[in-house]
C-alpha positions as CSV (number, residue, x, y, z in Angstrom):
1,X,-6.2,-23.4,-7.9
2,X,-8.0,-26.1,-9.6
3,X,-11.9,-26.0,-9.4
4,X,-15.3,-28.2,-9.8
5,X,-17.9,-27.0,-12.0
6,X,-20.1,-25.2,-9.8
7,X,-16.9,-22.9,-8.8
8,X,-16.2,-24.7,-6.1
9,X,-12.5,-25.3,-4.8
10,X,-11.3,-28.8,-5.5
11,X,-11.2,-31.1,-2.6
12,X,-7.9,-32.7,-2.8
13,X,-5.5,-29.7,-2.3
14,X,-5.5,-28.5,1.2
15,X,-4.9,-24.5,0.1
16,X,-8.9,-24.9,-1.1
17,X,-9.5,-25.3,3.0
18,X,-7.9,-22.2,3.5
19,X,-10.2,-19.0,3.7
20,X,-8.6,-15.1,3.5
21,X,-10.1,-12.9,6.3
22,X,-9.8,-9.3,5.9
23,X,-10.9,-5.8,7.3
24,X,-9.8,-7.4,11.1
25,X,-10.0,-4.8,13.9
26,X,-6.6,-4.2,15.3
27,X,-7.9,-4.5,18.9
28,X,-8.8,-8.4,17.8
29,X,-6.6,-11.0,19.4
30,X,-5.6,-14.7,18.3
31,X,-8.0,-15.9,21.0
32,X,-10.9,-13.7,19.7
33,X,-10.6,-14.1,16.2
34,X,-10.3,-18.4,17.1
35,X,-13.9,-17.8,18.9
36,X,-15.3,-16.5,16.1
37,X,-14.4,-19.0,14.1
38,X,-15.0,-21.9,16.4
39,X,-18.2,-22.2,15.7
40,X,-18.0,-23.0,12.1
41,X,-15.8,-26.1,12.3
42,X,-12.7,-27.4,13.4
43,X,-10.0,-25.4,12.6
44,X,-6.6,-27.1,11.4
45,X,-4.4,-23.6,10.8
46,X,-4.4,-19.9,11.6
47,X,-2.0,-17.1,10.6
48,X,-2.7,-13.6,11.9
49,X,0.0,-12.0,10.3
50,X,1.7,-8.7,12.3
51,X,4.0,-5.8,10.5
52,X,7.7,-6.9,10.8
53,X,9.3,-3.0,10.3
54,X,8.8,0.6,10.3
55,X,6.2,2.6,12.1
56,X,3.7,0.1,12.6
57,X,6.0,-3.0,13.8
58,X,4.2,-5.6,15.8
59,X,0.7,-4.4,14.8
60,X,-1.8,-6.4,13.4
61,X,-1.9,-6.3,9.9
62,X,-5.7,-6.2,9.5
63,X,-5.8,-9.6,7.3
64,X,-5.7,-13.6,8.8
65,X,-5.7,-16.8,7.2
66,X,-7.1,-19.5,8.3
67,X,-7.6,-23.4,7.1
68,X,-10.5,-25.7,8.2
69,X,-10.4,-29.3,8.5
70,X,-13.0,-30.3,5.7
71,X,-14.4,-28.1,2.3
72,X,-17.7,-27.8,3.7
73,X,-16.6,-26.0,6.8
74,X,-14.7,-23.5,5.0
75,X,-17.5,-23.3,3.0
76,X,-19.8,-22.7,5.8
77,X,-17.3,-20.0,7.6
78,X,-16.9,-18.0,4.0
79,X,-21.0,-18.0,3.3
80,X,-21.5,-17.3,7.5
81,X,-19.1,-14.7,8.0
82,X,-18.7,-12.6,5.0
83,X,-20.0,-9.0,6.2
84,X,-20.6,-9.9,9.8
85,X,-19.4,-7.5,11.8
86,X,-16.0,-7.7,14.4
87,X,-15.9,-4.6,16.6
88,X,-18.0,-2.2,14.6
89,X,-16.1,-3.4,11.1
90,X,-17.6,-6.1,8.6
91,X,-15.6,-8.7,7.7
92,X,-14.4,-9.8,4.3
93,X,-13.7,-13.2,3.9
94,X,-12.9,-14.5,0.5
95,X,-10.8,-17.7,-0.8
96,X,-6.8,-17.9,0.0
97,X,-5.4,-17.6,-3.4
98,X,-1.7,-19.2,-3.9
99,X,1.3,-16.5,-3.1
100,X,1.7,-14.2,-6.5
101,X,3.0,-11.0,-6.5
102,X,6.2,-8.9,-6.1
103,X,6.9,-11.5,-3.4
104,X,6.8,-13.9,-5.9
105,X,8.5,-12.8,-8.1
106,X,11.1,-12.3,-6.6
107,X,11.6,-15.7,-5.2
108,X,11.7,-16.9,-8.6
109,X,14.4,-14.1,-9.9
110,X,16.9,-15.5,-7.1
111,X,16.0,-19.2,-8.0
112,X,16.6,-18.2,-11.5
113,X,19.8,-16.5,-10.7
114,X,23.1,-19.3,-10.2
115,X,25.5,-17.2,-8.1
116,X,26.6,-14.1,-6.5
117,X,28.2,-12.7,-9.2
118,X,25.4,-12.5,-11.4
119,X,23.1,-10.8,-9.0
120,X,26.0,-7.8,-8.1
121,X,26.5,-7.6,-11.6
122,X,22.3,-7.3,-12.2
123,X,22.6,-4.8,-9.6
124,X,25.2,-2.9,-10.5
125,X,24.1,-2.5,-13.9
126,X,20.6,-1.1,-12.2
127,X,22.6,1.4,-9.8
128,X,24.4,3.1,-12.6
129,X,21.2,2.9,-14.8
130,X,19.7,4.9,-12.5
131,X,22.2,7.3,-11.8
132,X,22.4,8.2,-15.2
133,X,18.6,8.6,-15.5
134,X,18.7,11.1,-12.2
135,X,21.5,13.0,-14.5
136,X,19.3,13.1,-17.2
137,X,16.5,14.7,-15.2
138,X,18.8,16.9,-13.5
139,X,20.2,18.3,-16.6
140,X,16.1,18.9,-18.2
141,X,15.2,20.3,-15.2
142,X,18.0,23.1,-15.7
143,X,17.6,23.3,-19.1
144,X,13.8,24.0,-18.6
145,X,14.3,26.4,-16.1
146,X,16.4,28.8,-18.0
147,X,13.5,28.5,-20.8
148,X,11.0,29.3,-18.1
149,X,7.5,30.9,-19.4
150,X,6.8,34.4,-17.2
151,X,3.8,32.5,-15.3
152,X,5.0,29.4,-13.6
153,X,2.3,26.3,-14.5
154,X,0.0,26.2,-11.9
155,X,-0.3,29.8,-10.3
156,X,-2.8,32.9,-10.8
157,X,-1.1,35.5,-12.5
158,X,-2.0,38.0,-9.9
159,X,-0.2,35.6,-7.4
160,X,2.4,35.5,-9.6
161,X,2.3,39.8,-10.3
162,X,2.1,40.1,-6.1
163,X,5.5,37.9,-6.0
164,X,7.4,40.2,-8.1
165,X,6.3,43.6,-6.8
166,X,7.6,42.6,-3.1
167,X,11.1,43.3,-2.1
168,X,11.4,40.7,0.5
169,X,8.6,38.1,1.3
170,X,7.7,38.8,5.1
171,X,7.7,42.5,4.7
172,X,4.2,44.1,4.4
173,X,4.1,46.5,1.4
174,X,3.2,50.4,1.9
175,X,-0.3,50.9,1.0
176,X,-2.2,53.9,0.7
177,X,-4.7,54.2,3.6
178,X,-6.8,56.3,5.6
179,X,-5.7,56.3,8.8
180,X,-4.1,58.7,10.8
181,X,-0.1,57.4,9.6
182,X,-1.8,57.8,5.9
183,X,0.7,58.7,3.0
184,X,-0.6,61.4,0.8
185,X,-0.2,60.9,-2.9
């Protein structure tokens, strides 16, 4: 992202309209977070973006971008509101920045790759490099527990003297008392 002196985005790339909104209340709609915006200037784009998979699918996200028509509107909307508050939580609005990343990575890996047969070979090599380093751990992990100190890492050694004196974990040990059912020593 190319940028003037006084840190400014540069006005001829569109992406330098585009503001990064953050810390959104999932009970905020399209329609509420376009009011909110409104009155800083026309707006030319917005992407509320919504979990695709897994526990939270078709939720909100928390995060939107949005792209004004001119610099000086996104400009206004970053400066106006930056902390203001959305349903009890401030929001954090920064510049977009251009995708980077994991995702973007990755897009360049499978442009980088020419066919199919490169990419199962890739990831066969990485299946049977991991199985052989699950072996390896299995096969520490046995040989460390026949070396095994007499206090496991981690436990008080009265924890560990009370596990070895029971015979069977749920069963309350006999202990000398002085009730009426009272052993005698």
């Amino acid at each position: 992202m190319a940028a003037d002196i006084d840190g400014k985005p540069a006005k001829d790339d569109t992406t330098n309209r585009k503001l990064w909104i953050g810390n959104l209340d999932k009970r905020l709609s399209e329609y509420n977070i376009l009011k909110i915006l409104q009155p800083y200037g026309e707006i030319q784009n917005l992407e509320l973006l919504f979990h695709k998979s897994g526990v939270k699918e078709g939720e909100p996200r928390g995060y939107c971008f949005v792209e004004f028509k001119t610099l000086e509107q996104a400009e206004n909307a970053l400066r106006g509101l930056n902390g203001k508050l959305a349903l009890s939580k401030p929001l954090v609005v920064d510049w977009a920045k251009k995708k980077t990343g994991l995702t973007g990575l990755k897009e360049q890996e499978e442009k980088n790759v020419p066919s199919s047969t490169a990419s199962s070979k890739n990831s066969l090599k990485s299946c049977e490099s991991k199985i052989r380093a699950i072996e390896n751990k299995l096969k520490l992990m046995e040989s460390g527990h026949e070396n095994q100190q007499a206090t496991p890492q981690g436990k008080h050694p009265l924890l560990v003297q009370s596990e070895r004196t029971r015979t069977h974990p749920y069963k309350k040990q006999e202990r000398y008392s002085r009730g009426r059912n009272s052993r005698t020593r």
